[in-house]
N, C-alpha and C positions, 0 to 999 in steps of 0.2 A: 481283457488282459493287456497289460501294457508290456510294452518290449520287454523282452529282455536284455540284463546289461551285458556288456560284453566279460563284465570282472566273474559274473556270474558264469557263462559260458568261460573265460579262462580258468576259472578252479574247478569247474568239473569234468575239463580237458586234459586239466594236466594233473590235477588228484587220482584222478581215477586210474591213469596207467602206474601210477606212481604207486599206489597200494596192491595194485593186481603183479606186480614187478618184485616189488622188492620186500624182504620179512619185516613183519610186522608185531610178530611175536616170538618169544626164543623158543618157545616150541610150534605146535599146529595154531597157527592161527586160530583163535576161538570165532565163531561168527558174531557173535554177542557185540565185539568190539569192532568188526564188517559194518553191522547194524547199525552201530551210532556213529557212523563216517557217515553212512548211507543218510542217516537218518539229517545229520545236519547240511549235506548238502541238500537234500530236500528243504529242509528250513533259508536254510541261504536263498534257493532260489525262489521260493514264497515268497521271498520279499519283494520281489519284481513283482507281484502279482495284484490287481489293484484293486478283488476283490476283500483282503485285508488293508483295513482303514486304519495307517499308522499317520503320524507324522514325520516329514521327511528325515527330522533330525533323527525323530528314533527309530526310524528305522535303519538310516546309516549304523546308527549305533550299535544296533543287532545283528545287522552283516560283518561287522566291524569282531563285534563278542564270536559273533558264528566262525568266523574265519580263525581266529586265535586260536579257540578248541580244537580245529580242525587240523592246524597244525602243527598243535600239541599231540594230538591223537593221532597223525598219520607218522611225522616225521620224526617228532619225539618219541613215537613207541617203535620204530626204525632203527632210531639211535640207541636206545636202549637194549633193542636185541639185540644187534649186532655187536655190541659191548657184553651183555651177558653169554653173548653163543661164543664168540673168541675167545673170554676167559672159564670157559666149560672146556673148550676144543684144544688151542693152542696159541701161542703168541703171538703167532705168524696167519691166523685163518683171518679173513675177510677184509686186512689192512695194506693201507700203499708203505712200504717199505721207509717212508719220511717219519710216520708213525712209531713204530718199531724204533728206528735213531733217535727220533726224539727222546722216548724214553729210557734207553741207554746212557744218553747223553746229561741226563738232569741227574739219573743214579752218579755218573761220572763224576758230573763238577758237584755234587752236594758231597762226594767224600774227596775234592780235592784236585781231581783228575782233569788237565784240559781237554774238552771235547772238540778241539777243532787239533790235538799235538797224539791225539792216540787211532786206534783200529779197533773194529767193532766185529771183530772172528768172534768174542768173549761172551755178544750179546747174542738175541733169536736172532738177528737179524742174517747171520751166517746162514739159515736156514730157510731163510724167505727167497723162493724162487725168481732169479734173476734171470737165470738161462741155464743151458744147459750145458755149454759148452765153455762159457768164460763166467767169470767171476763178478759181483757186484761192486763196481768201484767205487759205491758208498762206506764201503767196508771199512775204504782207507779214507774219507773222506765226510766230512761234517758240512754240508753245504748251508744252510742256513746263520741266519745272523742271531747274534746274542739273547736278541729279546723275548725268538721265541722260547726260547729256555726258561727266561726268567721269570718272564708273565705265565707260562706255568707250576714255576716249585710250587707257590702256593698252594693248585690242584691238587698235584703231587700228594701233598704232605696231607691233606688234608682227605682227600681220597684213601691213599695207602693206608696212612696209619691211626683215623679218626672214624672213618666213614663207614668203607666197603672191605679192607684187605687189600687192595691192589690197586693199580693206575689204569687208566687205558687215554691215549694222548687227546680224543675226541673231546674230551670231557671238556676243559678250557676252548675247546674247538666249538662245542655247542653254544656255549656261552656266549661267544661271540655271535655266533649266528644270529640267537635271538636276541642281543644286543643293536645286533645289523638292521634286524627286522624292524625296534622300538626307535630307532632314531630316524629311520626313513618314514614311517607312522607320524613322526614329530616332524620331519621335514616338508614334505604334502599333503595342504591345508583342506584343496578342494575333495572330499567323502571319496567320490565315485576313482577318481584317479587316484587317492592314497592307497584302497584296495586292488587298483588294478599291480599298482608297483608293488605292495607287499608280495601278492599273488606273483608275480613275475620273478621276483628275488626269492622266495621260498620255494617255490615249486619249476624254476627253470630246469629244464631236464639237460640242457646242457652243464651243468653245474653240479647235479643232485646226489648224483649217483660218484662223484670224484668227491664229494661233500662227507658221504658217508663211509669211505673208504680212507678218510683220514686226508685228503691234500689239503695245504695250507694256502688255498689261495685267500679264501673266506678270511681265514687268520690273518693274512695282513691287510686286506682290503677293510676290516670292522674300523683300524686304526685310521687309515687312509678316508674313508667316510665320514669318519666324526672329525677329521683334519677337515675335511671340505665343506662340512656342515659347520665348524664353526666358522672359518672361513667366510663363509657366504653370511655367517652373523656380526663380521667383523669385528670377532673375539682373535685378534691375530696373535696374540701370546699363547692362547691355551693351543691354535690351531696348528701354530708352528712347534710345539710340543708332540701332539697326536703324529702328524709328519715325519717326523723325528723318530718315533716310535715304529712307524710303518716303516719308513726303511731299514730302522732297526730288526726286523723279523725280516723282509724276504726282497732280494734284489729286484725284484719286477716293478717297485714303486721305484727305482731311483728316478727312471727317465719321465719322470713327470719334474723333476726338478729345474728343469730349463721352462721350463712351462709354469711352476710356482713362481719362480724367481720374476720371469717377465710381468707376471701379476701382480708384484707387489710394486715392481717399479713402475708398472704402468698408471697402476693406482697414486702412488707417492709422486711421480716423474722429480725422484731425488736421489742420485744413486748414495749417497752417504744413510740417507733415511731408509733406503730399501736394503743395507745390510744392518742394519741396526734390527731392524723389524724378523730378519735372518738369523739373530741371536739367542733366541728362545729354540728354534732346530739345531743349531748348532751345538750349545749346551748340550741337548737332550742326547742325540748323536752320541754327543764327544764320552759322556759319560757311560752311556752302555755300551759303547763297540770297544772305548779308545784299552778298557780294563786287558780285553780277550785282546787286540794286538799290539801288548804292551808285553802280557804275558809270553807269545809267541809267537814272531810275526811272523816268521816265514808260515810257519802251520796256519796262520788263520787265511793268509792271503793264496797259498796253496788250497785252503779247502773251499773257500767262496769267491774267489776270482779264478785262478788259472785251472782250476777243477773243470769251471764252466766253460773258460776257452781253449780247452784243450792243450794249455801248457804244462799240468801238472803230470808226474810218472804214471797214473792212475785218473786219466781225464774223464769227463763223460762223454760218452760217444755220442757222436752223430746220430740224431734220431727225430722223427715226426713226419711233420708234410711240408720243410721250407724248404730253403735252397739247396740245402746239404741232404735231402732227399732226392730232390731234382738233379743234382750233380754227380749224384752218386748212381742214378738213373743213367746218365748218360758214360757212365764210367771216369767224369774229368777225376772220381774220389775214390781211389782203388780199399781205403781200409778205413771202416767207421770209428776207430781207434786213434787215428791220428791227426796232427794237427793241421789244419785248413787255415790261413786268414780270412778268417766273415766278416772280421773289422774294414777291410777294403771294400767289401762290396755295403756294409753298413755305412763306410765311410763316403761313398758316391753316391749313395741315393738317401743315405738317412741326412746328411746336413743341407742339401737344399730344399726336403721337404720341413725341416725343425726351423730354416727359416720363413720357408709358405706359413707353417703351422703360425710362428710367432706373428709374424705379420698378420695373419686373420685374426688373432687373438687381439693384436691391438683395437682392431677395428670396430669390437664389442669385449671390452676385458671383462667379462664377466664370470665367474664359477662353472656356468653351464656351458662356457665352450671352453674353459681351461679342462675339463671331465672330456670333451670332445675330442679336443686335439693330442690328451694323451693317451686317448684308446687307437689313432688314427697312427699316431707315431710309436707305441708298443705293438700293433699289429706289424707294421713294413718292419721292424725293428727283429722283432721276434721271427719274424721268417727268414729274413736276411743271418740269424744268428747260426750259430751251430746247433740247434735245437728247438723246433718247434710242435708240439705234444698236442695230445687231445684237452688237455686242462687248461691249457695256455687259450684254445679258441674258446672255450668254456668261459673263462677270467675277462676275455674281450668281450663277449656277451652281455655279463653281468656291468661291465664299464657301460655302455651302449644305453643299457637297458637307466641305469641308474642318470646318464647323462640325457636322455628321453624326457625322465619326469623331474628333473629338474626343477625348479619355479622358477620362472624367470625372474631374475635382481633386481630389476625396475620394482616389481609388487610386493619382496620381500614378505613372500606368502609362509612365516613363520609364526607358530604360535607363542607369544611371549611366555 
């Protein structure tokens, strides 16, 4: 018997608790569908074995087949329950409250309504358990940027009123995911590593479980991926599009923008050609944001900026495990409701590490440490802020992970 591989020990490490965890069917799980999990990790790990005489290619190729099923069959019959057992139960059962807004929010502006200038008492979302004591200041608040709205009516429309009857916001959320999976497949050439990174991005259990509950980080990180995928093919018109796109859906992609920028001029060393090259982001940008803070700007800048730093009537409060946990630990923060500057303390330690970061980056300007240095500068970043959550270390994971199997840019180990 020859080793086994480690791709093979990581999907039957992290499959396994993943199907014994979480529903798998909208009712009793039947064993039948146990069975053919069971049955293909058993095939998966066959193929390590040397009494079967394959050839190496084909048999890549059948771990390759093996794994797809597997997480069609785990993950996608996950997603499915948890969408069919919500719209059996309630609006509100088994989703993160971003979910629930979102769809609110597309009812809103497809009959006119700005979703970042109204309150969401009208929708379930009044209903979805915040606390007990105070109120959800999502209520009053639309935190998200334009796009994720946009890049789903299509779902929307086509779900509600073609499909099934109804919406549920995952649905454009899966999409992506297996989106995420097919281009990272396309990005890592060498077999053995391409399955290890799928495996690691599909079944990360820091990620998995916030995945199926509706958070959107997936959601902007699919756009932010194919930005850096083509990036690294130097397609910089489509790349600077996709970019453009990601930060149009969720503020966590902005602070890789000093870190894009330095890439393009390090590449170019012409700062006239390095905003030129900026103008396909900027376009894309201007057009999907500039609509919503033309319509209403105090409302928009109210709900995705001063929402998050605690200067709007309705902030979000202090919560996680960074500084404003810690501070709030020692009493310097008598009330999670009000306002702190974390810009001062973001401001003394995040700009001499953004120029350590930039300086390393010159050193080797390559894609695989421009992924590096923005997971290095959204962690200090994100703890320093007025909120740092379980999803957010979850999001640094998946950055980490994807900056790992990188190809290196010298091999330009892409298939044409």
């Amino acid at each position: 018997m020859k080793n086994l591989r480690i791709d093979s020990i990581l999907l039957f490490a992290l499959l396994v608790p993943f199907i014994m965890t979480y529903r798998i069917s909208p009712g009793e799980t039947p064993y039948w569908l146990f069975g053919l999990i069971f049955l293909g990790l058993l095939l998966y790990l066959l193929m390590d074995i040397s009494i079967i005489n394959l050839v190496e290619e084909t048999r890549n190729k059948l771990k390759y087949t093996f794994l797809w099923l597997l997480i069609l069959a785990s993950i996608g019959s996950a997603f499915y329950s948890s969408i069919v057992v919500r719209h059996q139960t309630s609006p509100i059962y088994g989703v993160h409250d971003i979910v629930i807004q979102q769809e609110g929010a597309i009812r809103f502006l497809l009959h006119g309504i700005n979703p970042y200038a109204t309150t969401y008492f009208d929708t379930p979302l009044k209903d979805w358990h915040y606390s007990d004591i105070e109120t959800n200041p999502a209520l009053y608040h639309f935190v998200m940027q334009p796009f994720y709205l946009l890049f789903s009516i299509p779902f929307y429309l086509i779900s509600a009123h073609v499909l099934f009857g109804f919406f549920d916001g995952r649905i454009p959320l899966l999409f992506l995911f297996l989106a995420l999976l097919i281009m990272a497949s396309k990005l890592v050439k060498e077999p053995e590593k391409k399955l290890q990174f799928i495996i690691l991005l599909a079944f990360n259990p820091a990620t998995l479980g916030y995945l199926l509950e509706g958070r959107d980080d997936i959601f902007m990180f699919t756009f932010l991926f194919g930005s850096l995928f083509l990036l690294f093919k130097n397609k910089n018109l489509l790349a600077g599009i996709l970019m453009a796109l990601s930060f149009a859906v969720k503020q966590s992609a902005w602070p890789i923008f000093p870190f894009y920028f330095a890439y393009l001029y390090f590449k170019n060393k012409n700062i006239k050609k390095t905003f030129l090259k900026l103008v396909p982001f900027a376009v894309t940008f201007g057009i999907t944001v500039l609509p919503f803070v033309f319509w209403d700007t105090k409302a928009y800048f109210d709900s995705t900026i001063f929402y998050l730093s605690g200067n709007a009537e309705h902030s979000y409060p202090i919560s996680g495990y960074g500084l404003g946990a810690l501070l709030r630990e020692f009493n310097f923060i008598k009330n999670l409701n009000s306002y702190y500057p974390f810009w001062i303390w973001q401001a003394i330690i995040g700009m001499p590490l953004l120029i350590f970061c930039i300086k390393w980056q010159k050193k080797e300007n390559t894609v695989k440490r421009l992924i590096i240095v923005y997971a290095l500068f959204l962690l200090v970043f994100w703890y320093l802020s007025r909120y740092f959550n379980n999803s957010h270390l979850g999001f640094i994971s998946m950055v980490l992970i994807t900056a790992y199997f990188w190809p290196d840019e010298k091999l330009k180990a892409i298939s044409k």
